[in-house]
VOMARPA-345693 format. One record per atom (N, C-alpha, C): residue number from 1; residue in one letter; atom name; x, y, z. Coordinates in Angstrom, 3 decimals, decimal comma. Example, Ala and Ser with C-alpha at 12.3 -4.5 7.8 and 13.67 -1.06 7.14 Angstrom:
<atom><pos>1</pos><code>A</code><site>N</site><u>13,190</u><v>-5,690</v><w>7,800</w></atom>
<atom><pos>1</pos><code>A</code><site>CA</site><u>12,300</u><v>-4,500</v><w>7,800</w></atom>
<atom><pos>1</pos><code>A</code><site>C</site><u>13,200</u><v>-3,300</v><w>7,800</w></atom>
<atom><pos>2</pos><code>S</code><site>N</site><u>12,850</u><v>-2,250</v><w>7,080</w></atom>
<atom><pos>2</pos><code>S</code><site>CA</site><u>13,670</u><v>-1,060</v><w>7,140</w></atom>
<atom><pos>2</pos><code>S</code><site>C</site><u>12,900</u><v>0,030</v><w>7,870</w></atom>
This chain:
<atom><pos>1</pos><code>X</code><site>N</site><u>-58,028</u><v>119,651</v><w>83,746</w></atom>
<atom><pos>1</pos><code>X</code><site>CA</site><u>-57,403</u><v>118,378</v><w>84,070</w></atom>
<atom><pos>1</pos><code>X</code><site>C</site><u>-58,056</u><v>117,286</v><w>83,235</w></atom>
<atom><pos>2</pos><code>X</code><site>N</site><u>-57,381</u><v>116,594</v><w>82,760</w></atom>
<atom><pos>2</pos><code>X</code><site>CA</site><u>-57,719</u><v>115,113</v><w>82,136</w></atom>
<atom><pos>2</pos><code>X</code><site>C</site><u>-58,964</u><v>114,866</v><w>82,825</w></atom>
<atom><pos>3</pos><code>X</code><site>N</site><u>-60,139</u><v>113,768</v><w>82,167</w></atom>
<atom><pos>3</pos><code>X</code><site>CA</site><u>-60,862</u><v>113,060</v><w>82,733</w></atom>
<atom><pos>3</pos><code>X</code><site>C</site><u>-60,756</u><v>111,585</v><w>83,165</w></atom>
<atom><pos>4</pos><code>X</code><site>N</site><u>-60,520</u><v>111,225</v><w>84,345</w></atom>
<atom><pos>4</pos><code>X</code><site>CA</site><u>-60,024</u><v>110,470</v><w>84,729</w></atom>
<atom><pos>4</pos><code>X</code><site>C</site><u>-60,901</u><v>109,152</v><w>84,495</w></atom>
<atom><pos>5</pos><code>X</code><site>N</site><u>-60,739</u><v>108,012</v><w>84,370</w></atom>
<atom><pos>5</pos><code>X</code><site>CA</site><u>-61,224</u><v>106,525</v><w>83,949</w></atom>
<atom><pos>5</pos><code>X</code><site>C</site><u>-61,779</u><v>106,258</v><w>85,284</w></atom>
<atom><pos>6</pos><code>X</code><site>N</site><u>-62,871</u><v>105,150</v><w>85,548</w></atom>
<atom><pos>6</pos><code>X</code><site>CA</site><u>-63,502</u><v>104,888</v><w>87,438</w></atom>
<atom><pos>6</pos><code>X</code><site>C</site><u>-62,035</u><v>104,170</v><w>87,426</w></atom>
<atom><pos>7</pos><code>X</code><site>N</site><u>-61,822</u><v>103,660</v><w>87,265</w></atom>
<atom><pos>7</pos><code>X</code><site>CA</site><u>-60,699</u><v>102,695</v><w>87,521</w></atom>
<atom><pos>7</pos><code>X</code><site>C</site><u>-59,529</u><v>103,518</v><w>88,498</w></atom>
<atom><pos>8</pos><code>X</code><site>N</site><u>-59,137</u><v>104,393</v><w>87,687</w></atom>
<atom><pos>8</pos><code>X</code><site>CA</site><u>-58,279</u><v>105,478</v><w>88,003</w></atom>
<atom><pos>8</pos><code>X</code><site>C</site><u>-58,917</u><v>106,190</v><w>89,701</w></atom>
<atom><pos>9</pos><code>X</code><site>N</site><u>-60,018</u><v>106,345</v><w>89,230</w></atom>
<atom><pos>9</pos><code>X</code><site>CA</site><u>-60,587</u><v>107,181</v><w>90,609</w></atom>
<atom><pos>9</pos><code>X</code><site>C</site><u>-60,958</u><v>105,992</v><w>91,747</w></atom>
<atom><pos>10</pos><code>X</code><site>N</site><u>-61,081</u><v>105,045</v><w>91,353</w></atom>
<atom><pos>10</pos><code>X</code><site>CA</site><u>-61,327</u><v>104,375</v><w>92,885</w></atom>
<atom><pos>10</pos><code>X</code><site>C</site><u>-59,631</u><v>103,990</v><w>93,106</w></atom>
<atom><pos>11</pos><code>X</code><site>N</site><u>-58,684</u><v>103,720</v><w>92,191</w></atom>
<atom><pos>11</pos><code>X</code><site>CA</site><u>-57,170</u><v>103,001</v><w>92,620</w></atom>
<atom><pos>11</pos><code>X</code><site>C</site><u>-56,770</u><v>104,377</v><w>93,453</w></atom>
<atom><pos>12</pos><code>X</code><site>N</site><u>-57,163</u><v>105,461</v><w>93,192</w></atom>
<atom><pos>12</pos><code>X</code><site>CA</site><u>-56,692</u><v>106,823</v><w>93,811</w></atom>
<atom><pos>12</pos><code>X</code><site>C</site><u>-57,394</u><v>107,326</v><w>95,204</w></atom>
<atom><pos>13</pos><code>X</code><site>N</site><u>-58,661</u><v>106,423</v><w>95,109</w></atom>
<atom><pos>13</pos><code>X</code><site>CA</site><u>-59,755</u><v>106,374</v><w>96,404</w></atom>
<atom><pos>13</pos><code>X</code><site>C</site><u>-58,943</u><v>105,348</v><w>97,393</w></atom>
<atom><pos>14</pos><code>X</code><site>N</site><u>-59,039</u><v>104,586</v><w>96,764</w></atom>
<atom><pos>14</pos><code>X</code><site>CA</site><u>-58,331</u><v>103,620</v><w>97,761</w></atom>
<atom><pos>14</pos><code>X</code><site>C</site><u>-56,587</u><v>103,427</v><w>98,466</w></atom>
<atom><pos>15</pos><code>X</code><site>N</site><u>-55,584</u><v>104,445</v><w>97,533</w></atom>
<atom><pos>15</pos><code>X</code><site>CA</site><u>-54,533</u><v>104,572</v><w>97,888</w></atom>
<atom><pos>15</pos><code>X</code><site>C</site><u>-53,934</u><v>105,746</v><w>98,331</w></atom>
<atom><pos>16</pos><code>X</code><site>N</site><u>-54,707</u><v>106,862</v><w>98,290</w></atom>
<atom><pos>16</pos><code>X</code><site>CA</site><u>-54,001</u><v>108,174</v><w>98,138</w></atom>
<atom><pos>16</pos><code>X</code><site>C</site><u>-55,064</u><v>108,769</v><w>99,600</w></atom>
<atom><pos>17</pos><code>X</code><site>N</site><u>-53,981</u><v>109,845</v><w>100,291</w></atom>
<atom><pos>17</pos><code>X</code><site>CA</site><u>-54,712</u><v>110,349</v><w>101,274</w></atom>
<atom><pos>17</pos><code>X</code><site>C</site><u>-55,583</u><v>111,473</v><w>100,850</w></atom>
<atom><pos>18</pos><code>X</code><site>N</site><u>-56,286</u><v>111,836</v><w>101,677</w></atom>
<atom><pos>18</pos><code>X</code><site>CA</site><u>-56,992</u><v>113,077</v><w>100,719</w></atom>
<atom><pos>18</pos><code>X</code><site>C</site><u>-57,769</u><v>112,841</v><w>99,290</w></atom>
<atom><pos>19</pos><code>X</code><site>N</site><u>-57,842</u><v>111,375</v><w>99,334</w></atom>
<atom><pos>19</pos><code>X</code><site>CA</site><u>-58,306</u><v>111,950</v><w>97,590</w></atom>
<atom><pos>19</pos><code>X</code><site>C</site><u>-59,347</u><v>112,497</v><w>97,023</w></atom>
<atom><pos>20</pos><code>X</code><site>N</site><u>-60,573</u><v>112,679</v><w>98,121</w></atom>
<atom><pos>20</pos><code>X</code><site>CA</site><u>-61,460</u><v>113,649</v><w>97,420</w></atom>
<atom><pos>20</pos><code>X</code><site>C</site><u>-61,013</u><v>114,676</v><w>96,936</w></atom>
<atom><pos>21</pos><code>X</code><site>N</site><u>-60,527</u><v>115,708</v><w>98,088</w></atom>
<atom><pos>21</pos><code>X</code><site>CA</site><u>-59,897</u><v>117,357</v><w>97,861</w></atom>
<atom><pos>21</pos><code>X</code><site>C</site><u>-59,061</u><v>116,947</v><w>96,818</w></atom>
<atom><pos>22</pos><code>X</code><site>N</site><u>-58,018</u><v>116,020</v><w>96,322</w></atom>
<atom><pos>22</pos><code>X</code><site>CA</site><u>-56,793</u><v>116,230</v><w>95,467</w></atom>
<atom><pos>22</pos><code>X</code><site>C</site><u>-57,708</u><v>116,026</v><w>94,079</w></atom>
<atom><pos>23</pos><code>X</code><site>N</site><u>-58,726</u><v>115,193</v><w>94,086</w></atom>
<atom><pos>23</pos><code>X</code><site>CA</site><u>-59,544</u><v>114,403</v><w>92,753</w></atom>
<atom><pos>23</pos><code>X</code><site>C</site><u>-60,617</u><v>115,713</v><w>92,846</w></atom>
<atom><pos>24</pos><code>X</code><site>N</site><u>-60,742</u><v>117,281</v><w>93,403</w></atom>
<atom><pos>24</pos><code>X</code><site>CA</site><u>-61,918</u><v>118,369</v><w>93,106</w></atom>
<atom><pos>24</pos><code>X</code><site>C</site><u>-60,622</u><v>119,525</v><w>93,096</w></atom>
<atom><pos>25</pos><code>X</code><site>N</site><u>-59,532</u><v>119,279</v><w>92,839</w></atom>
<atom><pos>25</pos><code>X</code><site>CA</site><u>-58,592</u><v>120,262</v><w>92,958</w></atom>
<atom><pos>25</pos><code>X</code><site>C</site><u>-58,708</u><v>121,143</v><w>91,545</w></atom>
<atom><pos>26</pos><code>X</code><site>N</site><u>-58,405</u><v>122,120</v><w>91,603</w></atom>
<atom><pos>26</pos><code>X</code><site>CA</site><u>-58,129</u><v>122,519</v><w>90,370</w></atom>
<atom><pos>26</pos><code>X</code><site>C</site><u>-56,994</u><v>123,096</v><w>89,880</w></atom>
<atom><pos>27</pos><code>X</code><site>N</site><u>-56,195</u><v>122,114</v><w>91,346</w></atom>
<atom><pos>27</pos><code>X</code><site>CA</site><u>-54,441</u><v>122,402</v><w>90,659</w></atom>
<atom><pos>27</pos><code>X</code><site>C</site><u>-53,884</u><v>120,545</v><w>90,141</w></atom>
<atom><pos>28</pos><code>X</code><site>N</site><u>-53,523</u><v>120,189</v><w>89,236</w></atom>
<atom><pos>28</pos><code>X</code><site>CA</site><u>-53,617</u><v>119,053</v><w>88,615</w></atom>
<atom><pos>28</pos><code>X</code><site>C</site><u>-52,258</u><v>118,107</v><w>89,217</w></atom>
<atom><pos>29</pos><code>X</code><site>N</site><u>-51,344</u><v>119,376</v><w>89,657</w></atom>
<atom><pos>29</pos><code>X</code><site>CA</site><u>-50,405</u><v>118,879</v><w>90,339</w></atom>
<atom><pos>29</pos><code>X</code><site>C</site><u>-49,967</u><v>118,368</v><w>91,730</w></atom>
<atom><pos>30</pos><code>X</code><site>N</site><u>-51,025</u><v>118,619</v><w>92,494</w></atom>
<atom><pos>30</pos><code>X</code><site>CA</site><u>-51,312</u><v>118,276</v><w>94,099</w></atom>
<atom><pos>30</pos><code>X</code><site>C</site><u>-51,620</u><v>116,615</v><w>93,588</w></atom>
<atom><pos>31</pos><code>X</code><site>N</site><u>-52,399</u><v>116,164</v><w>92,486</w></atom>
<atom><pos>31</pos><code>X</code><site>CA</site><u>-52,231</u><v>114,804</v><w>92,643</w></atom>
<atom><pos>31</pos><code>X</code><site>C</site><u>-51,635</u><v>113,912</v><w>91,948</w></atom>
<atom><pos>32</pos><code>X</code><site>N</site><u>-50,692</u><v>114,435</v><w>91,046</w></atom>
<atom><pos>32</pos><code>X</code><site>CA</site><u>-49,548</u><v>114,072</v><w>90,791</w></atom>
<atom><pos>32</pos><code>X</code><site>C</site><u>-48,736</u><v>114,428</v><w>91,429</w></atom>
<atom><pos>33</pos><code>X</code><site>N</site><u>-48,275</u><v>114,765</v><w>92,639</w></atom>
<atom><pos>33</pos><code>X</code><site>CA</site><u>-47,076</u><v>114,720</v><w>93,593</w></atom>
<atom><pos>33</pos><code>X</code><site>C</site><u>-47,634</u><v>113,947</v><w>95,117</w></atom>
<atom><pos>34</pos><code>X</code><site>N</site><u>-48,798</u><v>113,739</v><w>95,459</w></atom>
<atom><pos>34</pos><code>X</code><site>CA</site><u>-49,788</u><v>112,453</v><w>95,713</w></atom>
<atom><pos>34</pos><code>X</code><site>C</site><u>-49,097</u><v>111,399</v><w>95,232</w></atom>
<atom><pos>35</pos><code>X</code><site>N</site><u>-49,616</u><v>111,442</v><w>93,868</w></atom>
<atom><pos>35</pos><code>X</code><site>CA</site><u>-49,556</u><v>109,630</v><w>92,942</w></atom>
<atom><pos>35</pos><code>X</code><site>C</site><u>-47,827</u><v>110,122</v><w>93,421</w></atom>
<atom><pos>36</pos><code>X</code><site>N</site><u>-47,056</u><v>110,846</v><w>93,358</w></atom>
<atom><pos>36</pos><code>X</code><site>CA</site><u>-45,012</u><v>110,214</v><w>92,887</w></atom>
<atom><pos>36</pos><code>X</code><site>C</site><u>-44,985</u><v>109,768</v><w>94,805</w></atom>
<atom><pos>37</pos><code>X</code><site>N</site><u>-45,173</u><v>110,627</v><w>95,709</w></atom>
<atom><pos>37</pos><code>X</code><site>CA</site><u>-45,209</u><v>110,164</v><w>96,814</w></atom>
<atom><pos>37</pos><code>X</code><site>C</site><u>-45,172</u><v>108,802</v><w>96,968</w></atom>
<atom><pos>38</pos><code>X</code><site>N</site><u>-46,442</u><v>108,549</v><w>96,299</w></atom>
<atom><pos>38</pos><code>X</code><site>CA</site><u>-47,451</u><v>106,757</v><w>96,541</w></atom>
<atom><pos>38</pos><code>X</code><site>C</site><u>-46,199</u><v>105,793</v><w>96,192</w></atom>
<atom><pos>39</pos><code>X</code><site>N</site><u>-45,603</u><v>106,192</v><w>94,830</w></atom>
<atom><pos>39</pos><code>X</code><site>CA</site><u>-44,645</u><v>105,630</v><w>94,218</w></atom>
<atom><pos>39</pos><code>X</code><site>C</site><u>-43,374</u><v>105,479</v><w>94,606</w></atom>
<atom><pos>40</pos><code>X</code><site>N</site><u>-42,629</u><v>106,716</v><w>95,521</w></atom>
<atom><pos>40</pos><code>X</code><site>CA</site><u>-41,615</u><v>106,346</v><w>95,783</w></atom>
<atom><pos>40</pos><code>X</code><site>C</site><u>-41,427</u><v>105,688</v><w>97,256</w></atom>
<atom><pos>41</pos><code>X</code><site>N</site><u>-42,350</u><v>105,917</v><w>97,685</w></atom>
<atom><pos>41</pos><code>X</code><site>CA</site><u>-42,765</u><v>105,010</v><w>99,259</w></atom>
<atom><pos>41</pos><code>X</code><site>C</site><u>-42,119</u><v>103,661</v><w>98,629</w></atom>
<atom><pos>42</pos><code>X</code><site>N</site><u>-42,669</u><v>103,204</v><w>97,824</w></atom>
<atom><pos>42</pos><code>X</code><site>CA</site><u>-42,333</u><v>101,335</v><w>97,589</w></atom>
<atom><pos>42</pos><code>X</code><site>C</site><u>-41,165</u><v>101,581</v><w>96,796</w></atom>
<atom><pos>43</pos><code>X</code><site>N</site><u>-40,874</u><v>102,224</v><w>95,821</w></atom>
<atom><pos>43</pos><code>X</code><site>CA</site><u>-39,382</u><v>102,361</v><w>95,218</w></atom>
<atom><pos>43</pos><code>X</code><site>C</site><u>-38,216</u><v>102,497</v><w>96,119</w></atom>
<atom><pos>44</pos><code>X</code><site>N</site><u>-38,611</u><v>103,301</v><w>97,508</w></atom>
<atom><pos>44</pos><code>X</code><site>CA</site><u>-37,390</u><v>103,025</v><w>98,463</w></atom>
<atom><pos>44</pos><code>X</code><site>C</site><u>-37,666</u><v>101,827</v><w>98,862</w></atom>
<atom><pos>45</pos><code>X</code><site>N</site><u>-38,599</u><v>100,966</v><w>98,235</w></atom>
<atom><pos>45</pos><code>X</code><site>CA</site><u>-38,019</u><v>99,829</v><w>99,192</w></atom>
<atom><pos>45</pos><code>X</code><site>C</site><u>-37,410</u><v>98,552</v><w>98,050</w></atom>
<atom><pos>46</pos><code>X</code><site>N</site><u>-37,434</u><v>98,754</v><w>97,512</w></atom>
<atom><pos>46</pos><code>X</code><site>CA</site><u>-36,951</u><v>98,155</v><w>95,974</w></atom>
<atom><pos>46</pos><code>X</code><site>C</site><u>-38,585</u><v>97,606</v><w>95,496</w></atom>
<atom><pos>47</pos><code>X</code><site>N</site><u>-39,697</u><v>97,898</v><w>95,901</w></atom>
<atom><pos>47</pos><code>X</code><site>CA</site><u>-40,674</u><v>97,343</v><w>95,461</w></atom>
<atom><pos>47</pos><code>X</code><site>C</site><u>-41,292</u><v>97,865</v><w>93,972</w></atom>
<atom><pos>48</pos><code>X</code><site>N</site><u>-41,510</u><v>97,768</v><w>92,819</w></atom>
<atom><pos>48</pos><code>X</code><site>CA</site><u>-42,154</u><v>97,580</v><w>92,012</w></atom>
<atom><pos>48</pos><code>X</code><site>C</site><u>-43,125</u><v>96,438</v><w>91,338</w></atom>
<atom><pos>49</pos><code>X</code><site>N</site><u>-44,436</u><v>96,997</v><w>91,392</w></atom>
<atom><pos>49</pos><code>X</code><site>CA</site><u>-45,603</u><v>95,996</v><w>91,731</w></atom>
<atom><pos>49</pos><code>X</code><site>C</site><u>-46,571</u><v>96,490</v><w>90,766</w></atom>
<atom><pos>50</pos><code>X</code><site>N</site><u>-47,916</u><v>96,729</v><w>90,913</w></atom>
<atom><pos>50</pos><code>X</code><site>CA</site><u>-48,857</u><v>96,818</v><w>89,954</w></atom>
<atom><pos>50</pos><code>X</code><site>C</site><u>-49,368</u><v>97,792</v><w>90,575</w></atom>
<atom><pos>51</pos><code>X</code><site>N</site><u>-48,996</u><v>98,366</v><w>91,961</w></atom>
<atom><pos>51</pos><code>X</code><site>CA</site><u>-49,738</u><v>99,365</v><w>92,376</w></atom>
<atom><pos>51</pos><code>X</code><site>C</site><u>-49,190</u><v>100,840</v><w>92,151</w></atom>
<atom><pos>52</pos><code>X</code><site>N</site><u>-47,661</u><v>100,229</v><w>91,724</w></atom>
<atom><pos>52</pos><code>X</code><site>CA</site><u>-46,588</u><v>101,456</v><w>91,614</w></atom>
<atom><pos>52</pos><code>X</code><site>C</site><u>-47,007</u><v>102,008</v><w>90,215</w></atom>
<atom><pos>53</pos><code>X</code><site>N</site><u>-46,775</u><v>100,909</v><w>89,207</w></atom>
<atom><pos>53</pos><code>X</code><site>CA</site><u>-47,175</u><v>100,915</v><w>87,643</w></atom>
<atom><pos>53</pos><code>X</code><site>C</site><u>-48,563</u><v>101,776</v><w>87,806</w></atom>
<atom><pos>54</pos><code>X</code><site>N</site><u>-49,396</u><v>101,327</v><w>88,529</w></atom>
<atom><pos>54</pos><code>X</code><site>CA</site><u>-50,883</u><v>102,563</v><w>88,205</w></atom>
<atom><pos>54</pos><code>X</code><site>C</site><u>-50,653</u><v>103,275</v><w>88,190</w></atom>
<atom><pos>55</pos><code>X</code><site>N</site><u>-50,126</u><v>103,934</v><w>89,813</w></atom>
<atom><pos>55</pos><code>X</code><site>CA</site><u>-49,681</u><v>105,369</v><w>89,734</w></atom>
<atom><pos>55</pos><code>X</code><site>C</site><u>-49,075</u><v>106,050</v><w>88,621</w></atom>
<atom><pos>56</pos><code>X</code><site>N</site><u>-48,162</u><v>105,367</v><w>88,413</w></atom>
<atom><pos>56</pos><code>X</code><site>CA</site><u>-46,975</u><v>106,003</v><w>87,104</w></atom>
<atom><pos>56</pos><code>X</code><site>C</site><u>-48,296</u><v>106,020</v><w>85,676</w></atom>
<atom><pos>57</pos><code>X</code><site>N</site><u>-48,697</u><v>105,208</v><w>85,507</w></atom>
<atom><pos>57</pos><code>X</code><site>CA</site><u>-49,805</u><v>105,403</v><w>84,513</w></atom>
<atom><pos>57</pos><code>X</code><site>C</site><u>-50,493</u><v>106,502</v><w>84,532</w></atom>
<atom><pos>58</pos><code>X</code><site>N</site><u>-51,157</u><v>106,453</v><w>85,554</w></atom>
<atom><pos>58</pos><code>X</code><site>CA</site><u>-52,327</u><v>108,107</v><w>85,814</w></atom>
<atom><pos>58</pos><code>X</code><site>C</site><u>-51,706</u><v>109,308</v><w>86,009</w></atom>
<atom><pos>59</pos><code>X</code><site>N</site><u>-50,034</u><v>109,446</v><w>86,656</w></atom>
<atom><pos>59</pos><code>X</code><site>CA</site><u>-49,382</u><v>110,488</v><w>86,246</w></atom>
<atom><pos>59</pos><code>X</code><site>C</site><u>-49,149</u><v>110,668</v><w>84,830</w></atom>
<atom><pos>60</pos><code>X</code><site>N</site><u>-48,820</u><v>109,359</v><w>84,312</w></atom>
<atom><pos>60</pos><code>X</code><site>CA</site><u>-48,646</u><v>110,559</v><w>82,598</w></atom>
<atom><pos>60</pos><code>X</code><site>C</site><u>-49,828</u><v>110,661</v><w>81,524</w></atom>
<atom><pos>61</pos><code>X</code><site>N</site><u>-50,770</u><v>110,149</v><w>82,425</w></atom>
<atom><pos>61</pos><code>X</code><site>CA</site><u>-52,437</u><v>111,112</v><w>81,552</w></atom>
<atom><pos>61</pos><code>X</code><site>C</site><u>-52,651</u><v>111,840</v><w>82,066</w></atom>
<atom><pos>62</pos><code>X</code><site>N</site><u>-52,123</u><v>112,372</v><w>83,276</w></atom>
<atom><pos>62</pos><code>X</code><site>CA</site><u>-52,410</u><v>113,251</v><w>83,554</w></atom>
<atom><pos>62</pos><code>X</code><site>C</site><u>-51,789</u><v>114,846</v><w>83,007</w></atom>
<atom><pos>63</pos><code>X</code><site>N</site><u>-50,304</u><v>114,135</v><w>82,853</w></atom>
<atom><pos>63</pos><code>X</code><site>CA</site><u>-49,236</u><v>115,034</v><w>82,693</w></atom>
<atom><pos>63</pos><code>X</code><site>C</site><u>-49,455</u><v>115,395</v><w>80,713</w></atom>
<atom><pos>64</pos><code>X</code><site>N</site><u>-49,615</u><v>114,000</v><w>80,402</w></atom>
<atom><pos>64</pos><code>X</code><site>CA</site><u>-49,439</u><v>113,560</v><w>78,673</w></atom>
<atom><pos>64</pos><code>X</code><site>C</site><u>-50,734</u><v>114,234</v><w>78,048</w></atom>
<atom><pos>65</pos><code>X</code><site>N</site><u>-52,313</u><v>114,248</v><w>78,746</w></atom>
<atom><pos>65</pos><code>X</code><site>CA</site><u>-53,294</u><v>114,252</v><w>77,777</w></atom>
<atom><pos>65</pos><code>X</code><site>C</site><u>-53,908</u><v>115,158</v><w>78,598</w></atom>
<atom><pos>66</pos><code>X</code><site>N</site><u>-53,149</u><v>115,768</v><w>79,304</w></atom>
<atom><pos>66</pos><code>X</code><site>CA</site><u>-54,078</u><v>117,637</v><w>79,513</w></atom>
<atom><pos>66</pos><code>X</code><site>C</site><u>-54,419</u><v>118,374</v><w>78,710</w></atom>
């Protein structure tokens, strides 16, 4: 899995359930379907914000620079 930025790991500490186990996983996809969860929670609500944009960010380093 990518090495993730602190930035990345505390926005994922602070928003995501589980995120120790998902951030020691060694399946890369438990927290990218985490982060789309996070994301479409506020997309059903028409919200796009800066918290949605992270997520979507750290999914495609995650997805982009494996």
């Amino acid at each position: 899995m990518v090495k993730l930025r602190k930035e990345e790991i505390e926005f994922i500490k602070g928003h995501i359930n589980d995120a120790e186990k998902l951030l020691n996983s060694n399946d890369p996809n438990e927290l990218i379907e985490a982060l789309h969860d996070f994301t479409v929670e506020y997309l059903m609500q028409d919200i796009v914000n800066d918290k949605v944009r992270t997520a979507e960010r750290i999914i495609d380093r995650i997805v982009y620079e494996d």
